[in-house]
VOGU-3710 file (C-alpha; in Angstrom, 3 decimals, decimal comma):
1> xxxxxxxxxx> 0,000/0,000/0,000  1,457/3,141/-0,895  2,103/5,583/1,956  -0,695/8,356/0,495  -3,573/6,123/0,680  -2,043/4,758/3,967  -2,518/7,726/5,564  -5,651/8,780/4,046  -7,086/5,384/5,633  -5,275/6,296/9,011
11> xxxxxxxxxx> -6,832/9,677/8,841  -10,389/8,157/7,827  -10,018/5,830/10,479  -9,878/8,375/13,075  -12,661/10,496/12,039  -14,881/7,823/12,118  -14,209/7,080/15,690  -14,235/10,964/16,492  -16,917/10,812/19,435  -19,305/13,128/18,307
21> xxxxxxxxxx> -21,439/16,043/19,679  -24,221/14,970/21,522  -27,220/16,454/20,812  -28,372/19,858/22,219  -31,388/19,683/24,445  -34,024/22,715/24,829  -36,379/20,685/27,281  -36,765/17,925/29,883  -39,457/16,054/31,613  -39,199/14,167/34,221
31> xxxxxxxxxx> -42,050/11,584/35,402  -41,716/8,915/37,880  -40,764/5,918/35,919  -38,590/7,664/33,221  -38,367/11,280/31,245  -38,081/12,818/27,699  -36,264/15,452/26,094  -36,709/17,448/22,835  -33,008/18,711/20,750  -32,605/20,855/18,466
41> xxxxxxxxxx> -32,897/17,862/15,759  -36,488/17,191/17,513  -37,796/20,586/17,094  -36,934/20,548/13,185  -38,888/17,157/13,493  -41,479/17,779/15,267  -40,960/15,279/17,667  -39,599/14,349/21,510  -37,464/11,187/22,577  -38,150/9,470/25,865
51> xxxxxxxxxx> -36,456/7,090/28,110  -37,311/4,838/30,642  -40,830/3,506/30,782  -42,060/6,334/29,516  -43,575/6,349/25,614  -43,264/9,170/22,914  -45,213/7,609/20,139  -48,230/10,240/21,284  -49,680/12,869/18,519  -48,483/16,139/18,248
61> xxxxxxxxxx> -48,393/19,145/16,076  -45,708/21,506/17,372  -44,884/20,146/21,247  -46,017/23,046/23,479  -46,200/20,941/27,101  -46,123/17,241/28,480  -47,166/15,771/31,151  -46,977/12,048/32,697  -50,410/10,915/33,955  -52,164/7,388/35,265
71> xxxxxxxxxx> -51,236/3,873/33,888  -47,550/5,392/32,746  -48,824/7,890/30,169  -47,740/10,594/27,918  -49,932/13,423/27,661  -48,664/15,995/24,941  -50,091/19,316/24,650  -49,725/20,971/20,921  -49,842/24,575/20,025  -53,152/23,380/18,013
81> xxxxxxxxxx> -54,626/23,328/21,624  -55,076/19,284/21,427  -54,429/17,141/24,472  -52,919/13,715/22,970  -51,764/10,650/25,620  -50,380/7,887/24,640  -53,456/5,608/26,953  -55,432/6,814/24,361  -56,993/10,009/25,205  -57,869/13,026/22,517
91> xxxxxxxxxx> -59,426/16,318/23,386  -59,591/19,041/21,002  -59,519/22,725/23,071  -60,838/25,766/21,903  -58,806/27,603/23,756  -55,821/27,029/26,508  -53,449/28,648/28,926  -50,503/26,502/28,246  -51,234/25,000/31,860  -50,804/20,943/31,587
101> xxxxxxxxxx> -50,158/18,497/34,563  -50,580/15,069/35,520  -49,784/12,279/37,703  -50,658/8,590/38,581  -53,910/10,152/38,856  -54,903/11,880/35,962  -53,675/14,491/33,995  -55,828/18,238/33,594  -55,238/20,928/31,923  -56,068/24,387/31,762
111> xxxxxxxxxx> -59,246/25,767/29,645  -61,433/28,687/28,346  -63,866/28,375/31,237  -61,318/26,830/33,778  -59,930/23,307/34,355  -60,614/20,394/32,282  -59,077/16,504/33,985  -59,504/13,334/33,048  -58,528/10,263/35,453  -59,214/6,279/35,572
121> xxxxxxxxxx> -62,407/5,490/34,239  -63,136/9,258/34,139  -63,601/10,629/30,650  -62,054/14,613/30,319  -64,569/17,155/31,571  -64,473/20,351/32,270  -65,309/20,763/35,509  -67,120/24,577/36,409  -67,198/25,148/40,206  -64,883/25,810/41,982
131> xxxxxxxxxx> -63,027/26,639/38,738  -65,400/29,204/37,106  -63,195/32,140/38,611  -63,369/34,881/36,223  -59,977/35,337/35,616  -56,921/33,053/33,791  -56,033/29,984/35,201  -51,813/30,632/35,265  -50,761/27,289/36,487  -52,063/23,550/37,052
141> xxxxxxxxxx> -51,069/20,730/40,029  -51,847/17,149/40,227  -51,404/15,280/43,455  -52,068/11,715/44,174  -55,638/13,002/45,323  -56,121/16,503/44,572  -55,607/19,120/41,871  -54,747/22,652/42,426  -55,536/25,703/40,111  -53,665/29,007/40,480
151> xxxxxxxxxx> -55,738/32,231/39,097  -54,124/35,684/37,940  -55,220/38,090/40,999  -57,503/35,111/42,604  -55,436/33,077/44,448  -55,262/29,280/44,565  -57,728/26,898/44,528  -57,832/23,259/44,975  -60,241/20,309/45,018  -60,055/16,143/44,739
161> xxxxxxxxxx> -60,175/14,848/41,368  -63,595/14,099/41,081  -64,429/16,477/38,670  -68,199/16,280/40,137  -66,818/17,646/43,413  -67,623/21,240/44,662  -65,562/21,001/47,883  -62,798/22,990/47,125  -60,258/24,682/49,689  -59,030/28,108/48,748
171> xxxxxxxxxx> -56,028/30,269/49,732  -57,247/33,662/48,121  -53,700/35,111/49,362  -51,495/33,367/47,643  -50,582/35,057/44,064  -48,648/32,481/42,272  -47,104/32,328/39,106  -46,666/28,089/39,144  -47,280/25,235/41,223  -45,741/22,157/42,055
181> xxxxxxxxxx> -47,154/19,017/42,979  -45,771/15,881/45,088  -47,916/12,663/46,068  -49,128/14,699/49,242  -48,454/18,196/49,217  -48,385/21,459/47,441  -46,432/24,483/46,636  -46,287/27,647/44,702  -43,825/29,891/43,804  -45,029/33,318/44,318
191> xxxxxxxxxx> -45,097/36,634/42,585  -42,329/37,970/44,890  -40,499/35,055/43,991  -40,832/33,322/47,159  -42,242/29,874/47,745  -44,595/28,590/49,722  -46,137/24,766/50,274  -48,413/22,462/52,107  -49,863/19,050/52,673  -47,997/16,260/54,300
201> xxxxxxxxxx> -44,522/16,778/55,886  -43,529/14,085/56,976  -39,946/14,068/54,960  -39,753/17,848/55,346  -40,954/18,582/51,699  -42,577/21,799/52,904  -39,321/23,408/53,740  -40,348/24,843/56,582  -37,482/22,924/58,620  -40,413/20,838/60,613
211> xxxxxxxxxx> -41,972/17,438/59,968  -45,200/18,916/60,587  -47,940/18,580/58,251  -50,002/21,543/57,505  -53,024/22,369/55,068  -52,292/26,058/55,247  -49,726/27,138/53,060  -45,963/27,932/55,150  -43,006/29,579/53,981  -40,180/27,714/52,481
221> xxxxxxxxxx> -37,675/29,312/54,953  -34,045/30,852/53,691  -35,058/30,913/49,946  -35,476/33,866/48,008  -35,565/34,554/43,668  -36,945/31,701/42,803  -37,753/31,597/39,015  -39,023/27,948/38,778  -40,357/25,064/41,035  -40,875/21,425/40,552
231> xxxxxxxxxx> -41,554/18,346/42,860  -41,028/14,472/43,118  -42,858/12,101/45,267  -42,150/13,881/48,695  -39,298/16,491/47,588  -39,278/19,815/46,334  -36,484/21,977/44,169  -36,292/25,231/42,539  -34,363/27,125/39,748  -33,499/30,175/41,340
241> xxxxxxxxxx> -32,555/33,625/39,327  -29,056/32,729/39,901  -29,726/29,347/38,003  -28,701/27,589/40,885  -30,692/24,832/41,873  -32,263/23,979/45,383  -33,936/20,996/47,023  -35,758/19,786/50,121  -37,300/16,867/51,623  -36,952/13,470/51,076
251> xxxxxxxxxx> -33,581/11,955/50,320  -33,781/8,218/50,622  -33,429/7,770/47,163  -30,411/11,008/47,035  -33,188/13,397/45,884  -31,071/15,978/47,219  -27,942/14,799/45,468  -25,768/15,819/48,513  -23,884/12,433/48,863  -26,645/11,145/51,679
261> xxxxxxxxxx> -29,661/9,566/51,871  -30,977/12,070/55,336  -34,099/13,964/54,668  -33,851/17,452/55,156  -36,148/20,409/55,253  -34,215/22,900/54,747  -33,557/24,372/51,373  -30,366/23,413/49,647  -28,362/24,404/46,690  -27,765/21,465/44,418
271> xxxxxxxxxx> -23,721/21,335/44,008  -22,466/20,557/40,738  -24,637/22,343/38,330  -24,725/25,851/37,626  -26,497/27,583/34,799  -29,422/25,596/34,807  -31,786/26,894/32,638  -34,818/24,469/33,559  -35,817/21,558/36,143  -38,025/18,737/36,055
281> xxxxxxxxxx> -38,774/16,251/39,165  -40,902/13,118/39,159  -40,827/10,515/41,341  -37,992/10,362/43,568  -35,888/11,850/40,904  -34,618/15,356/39,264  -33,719/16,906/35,911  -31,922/19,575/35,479  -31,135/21,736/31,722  -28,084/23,733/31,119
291> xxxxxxxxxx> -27,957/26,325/29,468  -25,034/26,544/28,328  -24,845/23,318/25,651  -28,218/22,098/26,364  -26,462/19,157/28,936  -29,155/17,363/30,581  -28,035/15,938/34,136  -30,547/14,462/36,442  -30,030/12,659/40,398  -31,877/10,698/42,361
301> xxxxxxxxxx> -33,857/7,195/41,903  -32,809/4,765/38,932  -33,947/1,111/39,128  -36,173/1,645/35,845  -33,842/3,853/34,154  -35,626/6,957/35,051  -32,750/9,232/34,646  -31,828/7,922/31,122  -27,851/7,324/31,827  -28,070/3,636/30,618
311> xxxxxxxxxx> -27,605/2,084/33,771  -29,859/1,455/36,742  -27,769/3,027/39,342  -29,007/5,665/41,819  -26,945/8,669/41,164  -26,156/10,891/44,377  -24,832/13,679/42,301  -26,061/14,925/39,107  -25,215/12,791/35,860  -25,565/13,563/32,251
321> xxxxxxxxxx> -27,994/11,326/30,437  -26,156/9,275/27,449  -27,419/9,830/23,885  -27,403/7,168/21,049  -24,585/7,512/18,926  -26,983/9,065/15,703  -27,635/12,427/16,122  -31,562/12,410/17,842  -32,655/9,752/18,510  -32,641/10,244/22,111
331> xxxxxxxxx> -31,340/9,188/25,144  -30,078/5,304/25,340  -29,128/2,843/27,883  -27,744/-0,346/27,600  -30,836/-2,096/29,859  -33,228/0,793/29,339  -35,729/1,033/26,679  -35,922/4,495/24,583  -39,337/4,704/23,449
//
């Protein structure tokens, strides 16, 4: 072989094994039994890759929320205003907020006239009081049992998930921007950029540094500038303005991702991470988005390959989900299905 073609080989050789870039991410999702992301290559697309148990063969035209609802679902809401889950269900809005969330209960939505759910053996209906408000529903919650509402200028409002029911508790105080849901208890981040939360305690997800439930809302002591909230099971984190991330509350599974497994209520900064430009807890995990390349890393429970690194390892600190090696076609694992 002549030396020329020798080295163009050598050279060949190594390009091909040149590890490429992975892809960049502009969302996340996390639900309890696995997450999805959309890339740049997905938005071209039209389309969102998922990991875990999770599924992402749902209909869509142009992805603007999703949500993870009963019997491991995808809900997808499109900028068409159509609610799409992968058990199944299609509504077609006239009109929406943007406002989607769902859990092992259900998933609901926000709507013209108010809220709209649908949960097992529950067809979607729009449910009118307590929702009929009179003003725009900003953000949506679904516990395990109950679903809370958050009104511009009317405060929050939240009922169980009958949609028949007209018992309703109200905190007309509370002006928040977006809510949070866990299995058992509540919070909102407010317009002065504070949080506040309620419901069970018992891991110290409220943040007020007590194990003491309450169903008035308390303050989530030492935390301030808090652009974004999210919440697992029974823990709680926010993206502050300094994109810096903090959590609270259960840590068995290192929710927290301090290196321990202690609950704690009080509000800590995630180490690790900085720049986060979005966060996304389900379960008894967290995902977190840079910013800066689009990085997704997530912490926390793993044994179904809920935070999309390949591997079914609990991760104590945050870890970058693994990509297959084409460009979008989301996040692989060697024992973890990507849907």
């Amino acid at each position: 072989m002549k030396r020329g073609a020798a080295v163009a080989l050598l050279l060949l050789a190594v390009t091909g094994c040149k590890r490429q870039k992975p892809p960049t991410a502009t969302r996340v999702w996390l639900g309890p039994n696995g997450g999805c992301v959309t890339t740049l290559e997905h938005v071209a697309t039209d389309t969102f890759a998922c990991w875990g148990r999770t599924r992402s063969d749902v209909p869509r035209k142009g992805l603007k929320q999703l949500a993870f609802a009963l019997d491991e679902a995808t809900c997808a809401l499109s900028e068409t205003n159509e609610l799409d889950c992968t058990s199944g269900l299609h509504v077609a809005l006239p009109e929406v907020g943007g406002a989607i969330a769902g859990s092992g209960a259900g998933v609901c939505v926000a709507t013209a006239s108010g809220v709209g759910c649908s949960s097992a053996g529950v067809p979607f209906a729009e449910s009118t009081a307590p929702w009929s408000r009179g003003a725009k529903v900003r953000a949506v919650a679904v516990g395990k049992t109950h679903v809370c509402a958050a009104y511009e200028g009317k405060g929050v409002v939240c009922r169980t998930f009958d949609p028949k029911s007209e018992d309703a508790m109200t905190f007309p105080d509370l002006d928040a921007t977006a809510l949070a849901a866990g299995d058992a208890h509540f919070c909102a981040a407010l317009v002065d950029r504070t949080v506040k939360c309620w419901g069970k305690n018992e891991s110290g997800q409220l943040g007020d540094r007590t194990t003491n439930d309450s169903p008035a809302p308390v303050s989530v002591l030492g935390l301030d500038s808090v652009a974004r909230i999210t919440a697992g099971r029974a823990h709680t984190c926010v993206l502050r303005g300094d994109a810096t991330v903090h959590c609270w509350g259960n840590n068995e599974r290192h929710q927290l991702a301090n290196g321990g497994t202690q609950n704690d209520g009080r509000a800590q900064m995630v180490l690790g991470i900085l720049g986060v430009k979005e966060i996304s807890a389900g379960g008894d995990g967290t995902c977190a988005l840079l910013g800066k390349d689009g990085e997704v890393r997530c912490w926390g429970r793993n044994d179904a390959c809920q935070l999309g690194d390949g591997s079914l390892q609990e991760h104590s600190v945050p870890a970058g989900i693994k990509f297959r090696a084409s460009q979008g076609d989301g996040p692989l694992g060697p024992n973890c299905a990507t849907l």
